[in-house]
C-alpha positions as CSV (number, residue, x, y, z in Angstrom):
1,X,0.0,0.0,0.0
2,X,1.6,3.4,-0.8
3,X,1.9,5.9,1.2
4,X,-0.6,8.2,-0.7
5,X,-3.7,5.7,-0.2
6,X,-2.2,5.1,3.8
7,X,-2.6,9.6,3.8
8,X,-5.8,9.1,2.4
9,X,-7.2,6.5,4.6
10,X,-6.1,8.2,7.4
11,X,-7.7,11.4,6.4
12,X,-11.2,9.5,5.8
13,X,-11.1,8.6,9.2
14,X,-10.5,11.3,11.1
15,X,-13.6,12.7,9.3
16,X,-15.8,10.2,9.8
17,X,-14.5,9.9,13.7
18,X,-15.1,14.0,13.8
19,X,-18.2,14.0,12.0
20,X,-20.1,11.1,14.1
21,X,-18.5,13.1,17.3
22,X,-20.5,16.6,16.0
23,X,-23.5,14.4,15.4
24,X,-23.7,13.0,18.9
25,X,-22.9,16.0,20.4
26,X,-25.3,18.0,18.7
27,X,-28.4,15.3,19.4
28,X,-27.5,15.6,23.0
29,X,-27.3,19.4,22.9
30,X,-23.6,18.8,24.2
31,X,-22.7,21.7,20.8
32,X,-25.3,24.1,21.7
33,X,-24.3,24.3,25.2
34,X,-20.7,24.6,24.2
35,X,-21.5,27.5,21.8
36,X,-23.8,28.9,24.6
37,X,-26.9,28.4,21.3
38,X,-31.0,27.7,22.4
39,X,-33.4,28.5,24.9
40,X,-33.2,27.2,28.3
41,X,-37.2,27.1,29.8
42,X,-39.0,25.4,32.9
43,X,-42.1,23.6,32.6
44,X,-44.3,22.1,35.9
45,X,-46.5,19.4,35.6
46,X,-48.7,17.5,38.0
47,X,-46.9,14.1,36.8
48,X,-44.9,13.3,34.5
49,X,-47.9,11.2,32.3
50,X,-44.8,8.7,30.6
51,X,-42.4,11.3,29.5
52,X,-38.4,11.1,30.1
53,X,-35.5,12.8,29.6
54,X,-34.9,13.0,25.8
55,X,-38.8,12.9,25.0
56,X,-39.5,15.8,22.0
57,X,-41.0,19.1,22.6
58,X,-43.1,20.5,19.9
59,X,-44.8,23.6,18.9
60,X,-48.2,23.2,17.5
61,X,-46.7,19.7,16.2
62,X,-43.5,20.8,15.0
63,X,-39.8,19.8,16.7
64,X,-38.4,22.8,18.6
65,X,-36.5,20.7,21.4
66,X,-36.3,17.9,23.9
67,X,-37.1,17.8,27.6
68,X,-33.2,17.6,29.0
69,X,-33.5,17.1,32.8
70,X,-36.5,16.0,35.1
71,X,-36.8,16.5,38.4
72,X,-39.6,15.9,41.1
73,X,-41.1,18.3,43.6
74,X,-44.0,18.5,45.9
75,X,-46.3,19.6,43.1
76,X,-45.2,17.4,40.7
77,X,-42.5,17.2,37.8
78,X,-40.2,19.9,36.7
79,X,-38.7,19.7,33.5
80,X,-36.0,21.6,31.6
81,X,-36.2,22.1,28.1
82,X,-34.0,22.2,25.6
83,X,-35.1,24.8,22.8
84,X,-33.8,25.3,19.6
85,X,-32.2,28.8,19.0
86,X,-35.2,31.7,17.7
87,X,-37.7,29.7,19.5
88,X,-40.9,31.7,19.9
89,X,-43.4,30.6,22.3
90,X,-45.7,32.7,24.6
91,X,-45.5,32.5,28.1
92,X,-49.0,31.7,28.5
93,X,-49.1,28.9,26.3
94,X,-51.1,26.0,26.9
95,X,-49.1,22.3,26.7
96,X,-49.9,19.3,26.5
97,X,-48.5,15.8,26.4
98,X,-49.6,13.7,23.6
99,X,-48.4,10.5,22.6
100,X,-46.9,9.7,19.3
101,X,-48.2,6.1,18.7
102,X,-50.6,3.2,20.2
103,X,-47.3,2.3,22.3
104,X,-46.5,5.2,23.9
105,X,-44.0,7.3,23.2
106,X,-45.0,10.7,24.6
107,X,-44.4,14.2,23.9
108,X,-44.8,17.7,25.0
109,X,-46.6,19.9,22.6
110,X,-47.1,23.7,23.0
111,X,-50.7,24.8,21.3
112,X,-50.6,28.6,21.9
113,X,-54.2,30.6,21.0
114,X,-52.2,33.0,19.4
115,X,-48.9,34.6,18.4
116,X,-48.4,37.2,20.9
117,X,-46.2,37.9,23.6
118,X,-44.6,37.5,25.7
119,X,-42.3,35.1,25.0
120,X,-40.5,32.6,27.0
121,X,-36.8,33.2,27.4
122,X,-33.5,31.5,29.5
123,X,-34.9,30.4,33.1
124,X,-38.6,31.5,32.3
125,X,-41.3,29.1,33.8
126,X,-44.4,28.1,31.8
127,X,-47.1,25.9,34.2
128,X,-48.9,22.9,33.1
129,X,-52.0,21.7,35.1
130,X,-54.1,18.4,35.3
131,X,-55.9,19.5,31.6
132,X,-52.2,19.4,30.1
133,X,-52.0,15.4,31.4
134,X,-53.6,12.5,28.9
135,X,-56.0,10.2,30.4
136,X,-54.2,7.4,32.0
137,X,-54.4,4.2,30.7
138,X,-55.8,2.6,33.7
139,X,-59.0,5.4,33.9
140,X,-59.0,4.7,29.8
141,X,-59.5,0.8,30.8
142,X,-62.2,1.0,33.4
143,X,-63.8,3.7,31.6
144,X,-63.7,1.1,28.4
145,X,-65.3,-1.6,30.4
146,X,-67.9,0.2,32.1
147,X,-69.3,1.4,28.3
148,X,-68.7,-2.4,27.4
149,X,-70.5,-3.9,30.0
150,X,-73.3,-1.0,29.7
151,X,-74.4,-2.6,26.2
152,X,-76.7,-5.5,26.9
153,X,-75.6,-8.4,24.8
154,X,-78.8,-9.1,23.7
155,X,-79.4,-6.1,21.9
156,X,-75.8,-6.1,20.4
157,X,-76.3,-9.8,18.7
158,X,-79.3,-7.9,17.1
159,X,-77.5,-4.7,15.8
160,X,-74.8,-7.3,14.3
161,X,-77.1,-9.4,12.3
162,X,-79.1,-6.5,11.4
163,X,-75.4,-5.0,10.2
164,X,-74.9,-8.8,8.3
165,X,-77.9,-8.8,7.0
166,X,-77.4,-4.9,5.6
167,X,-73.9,-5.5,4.1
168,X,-74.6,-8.8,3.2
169,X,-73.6,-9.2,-0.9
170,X,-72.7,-5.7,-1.4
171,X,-69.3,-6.2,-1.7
172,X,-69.3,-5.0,-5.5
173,X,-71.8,-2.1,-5.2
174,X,-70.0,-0.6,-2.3
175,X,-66.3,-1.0,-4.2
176,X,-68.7,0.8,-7.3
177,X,-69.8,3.6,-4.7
178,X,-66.3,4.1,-3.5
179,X,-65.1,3.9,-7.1
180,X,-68.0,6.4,-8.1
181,X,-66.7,8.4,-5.4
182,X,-63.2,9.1,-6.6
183,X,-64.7,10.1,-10.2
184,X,-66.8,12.5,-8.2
185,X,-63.8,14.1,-6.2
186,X,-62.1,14.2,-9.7
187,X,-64.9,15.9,-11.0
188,X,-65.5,18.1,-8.2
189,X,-62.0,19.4,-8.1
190,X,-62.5,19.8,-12.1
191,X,-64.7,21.9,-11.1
192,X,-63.9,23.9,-8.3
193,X,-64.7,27.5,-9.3
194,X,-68.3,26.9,-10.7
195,X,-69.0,25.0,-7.0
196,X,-67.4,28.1,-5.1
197,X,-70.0,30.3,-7.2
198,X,-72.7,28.0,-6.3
199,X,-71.9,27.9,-2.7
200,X,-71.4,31.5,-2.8
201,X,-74.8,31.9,-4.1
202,X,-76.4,29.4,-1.8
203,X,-75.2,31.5,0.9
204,X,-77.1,34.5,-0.7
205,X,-80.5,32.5,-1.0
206,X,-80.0,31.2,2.6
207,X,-79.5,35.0,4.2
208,X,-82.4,36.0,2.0
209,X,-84.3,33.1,3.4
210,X,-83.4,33.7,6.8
211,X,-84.5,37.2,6.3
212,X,-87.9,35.7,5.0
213,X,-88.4,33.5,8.0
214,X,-91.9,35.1,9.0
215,X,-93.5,35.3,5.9
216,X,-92.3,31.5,4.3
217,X,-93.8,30.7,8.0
218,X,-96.4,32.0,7.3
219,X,-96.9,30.6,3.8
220,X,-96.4,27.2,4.8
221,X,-99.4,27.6,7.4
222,X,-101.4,29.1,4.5
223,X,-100.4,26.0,1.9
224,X,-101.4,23.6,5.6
225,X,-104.9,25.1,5.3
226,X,-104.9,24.9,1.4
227,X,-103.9,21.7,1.7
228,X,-106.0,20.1,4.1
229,X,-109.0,21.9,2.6
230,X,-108.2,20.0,-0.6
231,X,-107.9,16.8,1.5
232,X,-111.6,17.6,2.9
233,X,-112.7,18.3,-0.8
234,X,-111.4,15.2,-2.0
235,X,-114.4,13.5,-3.1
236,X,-115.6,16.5,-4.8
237,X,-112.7,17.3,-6.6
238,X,-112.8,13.4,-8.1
239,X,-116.1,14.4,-8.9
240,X,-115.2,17.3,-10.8
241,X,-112.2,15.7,-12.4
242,X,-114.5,12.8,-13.2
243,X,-117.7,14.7,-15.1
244,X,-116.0,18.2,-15.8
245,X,-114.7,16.8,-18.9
246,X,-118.2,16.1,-20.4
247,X,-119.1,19.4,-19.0
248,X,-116.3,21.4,-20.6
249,X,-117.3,20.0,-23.9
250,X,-120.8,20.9,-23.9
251,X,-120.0,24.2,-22.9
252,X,-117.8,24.6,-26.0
253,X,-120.2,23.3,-28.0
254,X,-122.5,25.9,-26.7
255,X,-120.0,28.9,-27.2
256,X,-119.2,27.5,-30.9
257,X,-122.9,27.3,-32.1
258,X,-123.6,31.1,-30.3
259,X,-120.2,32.1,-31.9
260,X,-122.2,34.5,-34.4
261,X,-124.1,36.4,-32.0
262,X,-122.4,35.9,-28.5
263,X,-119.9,38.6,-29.0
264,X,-122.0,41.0,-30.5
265,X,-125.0,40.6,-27.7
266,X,-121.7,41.1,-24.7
267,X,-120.4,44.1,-26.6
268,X,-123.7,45.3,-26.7
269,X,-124.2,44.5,-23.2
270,X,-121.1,46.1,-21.7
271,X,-122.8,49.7,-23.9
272,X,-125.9,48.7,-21.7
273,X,-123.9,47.9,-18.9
274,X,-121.9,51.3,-18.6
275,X,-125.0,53.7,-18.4
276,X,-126.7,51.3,-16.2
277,X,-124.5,50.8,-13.4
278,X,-124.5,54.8,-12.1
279,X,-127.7,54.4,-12.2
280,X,-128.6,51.7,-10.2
281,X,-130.4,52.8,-7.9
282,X,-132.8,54.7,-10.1
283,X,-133.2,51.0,-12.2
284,X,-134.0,49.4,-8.9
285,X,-136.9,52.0,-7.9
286,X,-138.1,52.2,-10.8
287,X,-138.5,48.5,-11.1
288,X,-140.3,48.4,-7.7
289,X,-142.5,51.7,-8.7
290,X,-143.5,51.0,-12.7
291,X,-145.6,47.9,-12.2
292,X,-147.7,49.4,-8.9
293,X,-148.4,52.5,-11.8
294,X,-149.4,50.3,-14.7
295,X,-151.6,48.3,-12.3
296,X,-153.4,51.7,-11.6
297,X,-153.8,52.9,-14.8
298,X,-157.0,52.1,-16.0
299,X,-158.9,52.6,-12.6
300,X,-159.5,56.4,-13.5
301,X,-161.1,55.3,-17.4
302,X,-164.7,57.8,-18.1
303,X,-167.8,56.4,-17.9
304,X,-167.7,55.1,-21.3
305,X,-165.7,52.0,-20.4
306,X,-162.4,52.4,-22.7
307,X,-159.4,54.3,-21.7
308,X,-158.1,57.5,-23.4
309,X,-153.9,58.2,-23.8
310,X,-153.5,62.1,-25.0
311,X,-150.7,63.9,-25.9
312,X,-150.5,67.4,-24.5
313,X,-147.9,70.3,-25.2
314,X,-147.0,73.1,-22.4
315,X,-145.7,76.0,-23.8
316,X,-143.8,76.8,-20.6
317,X,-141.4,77.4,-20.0
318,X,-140.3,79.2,-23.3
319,X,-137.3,77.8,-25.2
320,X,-134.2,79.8,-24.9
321,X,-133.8,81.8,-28.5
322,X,-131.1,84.1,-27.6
323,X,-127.5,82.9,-28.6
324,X,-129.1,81.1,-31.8
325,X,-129.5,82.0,-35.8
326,X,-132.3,84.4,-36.4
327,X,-135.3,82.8,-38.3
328,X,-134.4,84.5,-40.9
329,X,-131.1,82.9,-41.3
330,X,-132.6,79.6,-40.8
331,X,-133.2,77.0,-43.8
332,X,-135.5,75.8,-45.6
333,X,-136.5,72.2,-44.5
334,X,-136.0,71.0,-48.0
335,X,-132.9,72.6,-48.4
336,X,-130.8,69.0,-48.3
337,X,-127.3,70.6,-49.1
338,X,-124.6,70.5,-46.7
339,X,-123.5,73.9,-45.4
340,X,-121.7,76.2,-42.9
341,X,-122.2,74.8,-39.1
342,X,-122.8,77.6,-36.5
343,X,-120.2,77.0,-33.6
344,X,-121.6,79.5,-31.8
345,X,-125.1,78.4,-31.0
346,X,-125.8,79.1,-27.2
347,X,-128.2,79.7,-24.5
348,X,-127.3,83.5,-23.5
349,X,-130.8,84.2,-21.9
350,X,-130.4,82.3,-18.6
351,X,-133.7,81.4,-16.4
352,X,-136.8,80.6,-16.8
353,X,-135.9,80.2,-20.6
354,X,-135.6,76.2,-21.2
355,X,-131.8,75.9,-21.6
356,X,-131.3,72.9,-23.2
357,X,-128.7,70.4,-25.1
358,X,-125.5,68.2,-23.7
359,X,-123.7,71.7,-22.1
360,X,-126.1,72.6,-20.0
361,X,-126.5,68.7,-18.3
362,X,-124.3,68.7,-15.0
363,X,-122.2,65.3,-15.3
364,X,-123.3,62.0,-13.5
365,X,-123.4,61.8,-9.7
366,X,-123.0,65.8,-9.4
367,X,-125.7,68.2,-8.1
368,X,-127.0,72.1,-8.9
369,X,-126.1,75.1,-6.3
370,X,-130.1,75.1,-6.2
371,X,-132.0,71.6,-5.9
372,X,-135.7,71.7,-5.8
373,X,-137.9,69.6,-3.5
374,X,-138.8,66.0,-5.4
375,X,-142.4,64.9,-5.4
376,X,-143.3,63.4,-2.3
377,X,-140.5,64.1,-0.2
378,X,-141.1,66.8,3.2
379,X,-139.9,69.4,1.8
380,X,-141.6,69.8,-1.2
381,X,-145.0,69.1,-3.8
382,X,-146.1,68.6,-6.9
383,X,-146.5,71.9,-7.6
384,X,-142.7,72.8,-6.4
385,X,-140.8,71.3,-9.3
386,X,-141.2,72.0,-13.4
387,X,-139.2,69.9,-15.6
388,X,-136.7,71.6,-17.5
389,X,-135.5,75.0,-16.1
390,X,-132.3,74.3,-15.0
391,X,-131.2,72.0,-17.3
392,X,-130.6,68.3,-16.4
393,X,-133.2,66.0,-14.1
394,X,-130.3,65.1,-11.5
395,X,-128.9,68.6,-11.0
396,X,-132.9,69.5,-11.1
397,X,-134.7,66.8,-8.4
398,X,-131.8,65.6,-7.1
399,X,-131.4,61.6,-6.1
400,X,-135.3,61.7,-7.1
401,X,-135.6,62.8,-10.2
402,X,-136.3,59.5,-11.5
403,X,-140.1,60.4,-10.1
404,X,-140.2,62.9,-12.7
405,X,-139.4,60.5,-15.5
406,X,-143.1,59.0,-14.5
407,X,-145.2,61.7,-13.0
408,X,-143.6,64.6,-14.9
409,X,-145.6,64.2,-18.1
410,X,-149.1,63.9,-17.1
411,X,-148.6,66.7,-14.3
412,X,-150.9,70.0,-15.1
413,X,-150.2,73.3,-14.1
């Protein structure tokens, strides 16, 4: 062997001799405390719940140290720990010991609410209590047996075989579901904008429905009574379902065949129907009062046994004149031709004079300054009214000027 390979084998193993040294040391710390590196912190615990000296200490789950010395007082267990340098962690901390696997193995994790400080530093003390400790195994075991021996055994054969009997030969659907399940995932995560939106929006409908609470309440009452007065009507809506189709035909059989005339007699009747209905009062009186006069009418007949109808013309009051064409402007009543209309044709003589046409008729429902007293009322006689004069039998008589309509022409001055 030459003395080159001897130099380099020499070499090779002084830095493999130095390098598993600086390994050691630095797992057991030995580096850090010679460069004067980490945190130095207390802990108290009750007990020591299965940790030793070299058990981890973590923050929030991650390695920052190891528990270096323990040492028992009369409250319990203190331990030093070993912290990496730059290690953070708040003074009022919470910790507790966990363990790392079914055998054991414990550890001492910090969980702090938040990231504030104040933070622990070289010879600061952070206090565990009872809440920090796991549940020991012996409390886990009776506590285990008591929930066993609570289940009567009876009742568990049943829930088994009832679980047999559900699962029984679903072997291939349930690897189908679980196989469905991944193509779902895919295709959710395919997906995942267009199911933010929609939760997004679901959120919106929710808060409007929340908002809404009172009135869907109270719609769901209101479709209750609907619903239940359907259920009552049961037999009469079968009924209706049953014959209504016969019915419905018939009827359009019956609007076909009057399909000439029925829209032309509605038409008609919506004309009638307009000037009628202000009136209705007037229609129903005079329903009630014209047959009690026709009944009447021939008990006045002369002595010769027939009855007599005339005709007779008042000359009073006069027509109005003034305003109008002079008669000698007026045509001849042959004169056919068409020619100049006269816009300026008014009444411009006033009272008594008989002031007649459209302009002079006060509009429906409205009443004169002056209103004279109606046949038969208080207030008034036959003698007290003259048709005409002021132009317009409701602005004349009032609510009842339809007794003027009947007595008015066979009254006699």
């Amino acid at each position: 062997m030459s003395a080159g390979v001897k130099l380099r084998l020499m070499a090779f193993l002084v830095l493999s001799a130095v390098g598993i040294v600086y390994i050691a040391a630095s797992y057991l710390g030995l580096v850090d405390k010679a460069l004067g590196r980490g945190v130095d912190v207390h802990a108290t615990l009750p007990r020591s719940s299965g940790l030793f000296v070299g058990s981890e200490v973590t923050y929030r789950g991650l390695k920052v140290g190891k528990v270096d010395a323990m040492h028992v007082t009369d409250e319990g267990v203190r331990l030093d720990l070993a912290l990496e340098e730059g290690t953070r962690i708040p003074l009022d901390s919470p910790m507790y010991v966990h363990n790392l696997s079914a055998v054991g193995e414990q550890y001492l994790d910090f969980e702090p609410v938040d990231d504030e400080g104040p933070y622990a530093e070289n010879g600061d003390t952070i206090e565990g209590g009872p809440e920090s400790l796991p549940v020991d195994e012996d409390d886990l075991l009776v506590q285990l047996d008591e929930l066993v021996t609570s289940v009567d055994k009876r009742d568990l054969r049943t829930v088994v075989a009832e679980l047999g009997a559900m699962f029984y030969d679903t072997g291939r659907p349930m690897q189908g579901l679980i196989d469905d399940g991944g193509t779902f995932v895919r295709e959710a995560r395919a997906h995942e904008g267009e199911t933010v939106a929609l939760l997004q929006d679901g959120l919106t409908v929710l808060r409007t429905q929340a908002r809404e609470g009172d009135s869907i309440r109270s719609l769901s009452r209101e479709l209750a009574d609907l619903t239940g007065a359907l259920a009552r009507s049961d037999h009469d809506l079968r009924t209706v379902l049953a014959d209504g189709g016969g019915a419905a035909h018939e009827v359009e059989r019956l609007l076909e065949d009057l399909e000439p005339t029925l829209p032309v007699a509605l038409a008609n009747l919506v004309t009638v129907n307009q000037v009628v209905t202000p009136r209705l009062p007037a229609v129903e009186q005079l329903l009630v009062t014209f047959p009690r006069m026709i009944s009447s009418g021939f008990t006045g007949t002369p002595g010769d046994g027939y009855g007599h109808i005339n005709l007779q013309l008042a000359g009073e009051p006069q027509p109005c004149r003034k305003g109008y064409l002079d008669p000698d402007r007026w045509r001849q009543g042959n004169d056919l031709k068409d020619g100049p209309i006269y816009t300026k044709a008014h009444c411009a003589s006033g009272p008594p004079y008989n002031m007649r046409g459209s302009k002079y008729a006060p509009e429906l429902g409205s009443s004169g300054e002056s209103r004279r007293a109606a046949p038969g009322s208080p207030a008034g006689s036959l003698d007290a009214g003259v048709v005409g004069g002021l132009g317009g039998q409701q602005a004349l008589f009032g609510d009842d000027s339809w007794k003027w309509l009947l007595i008015g022409p066979v009254k006699t001055r």
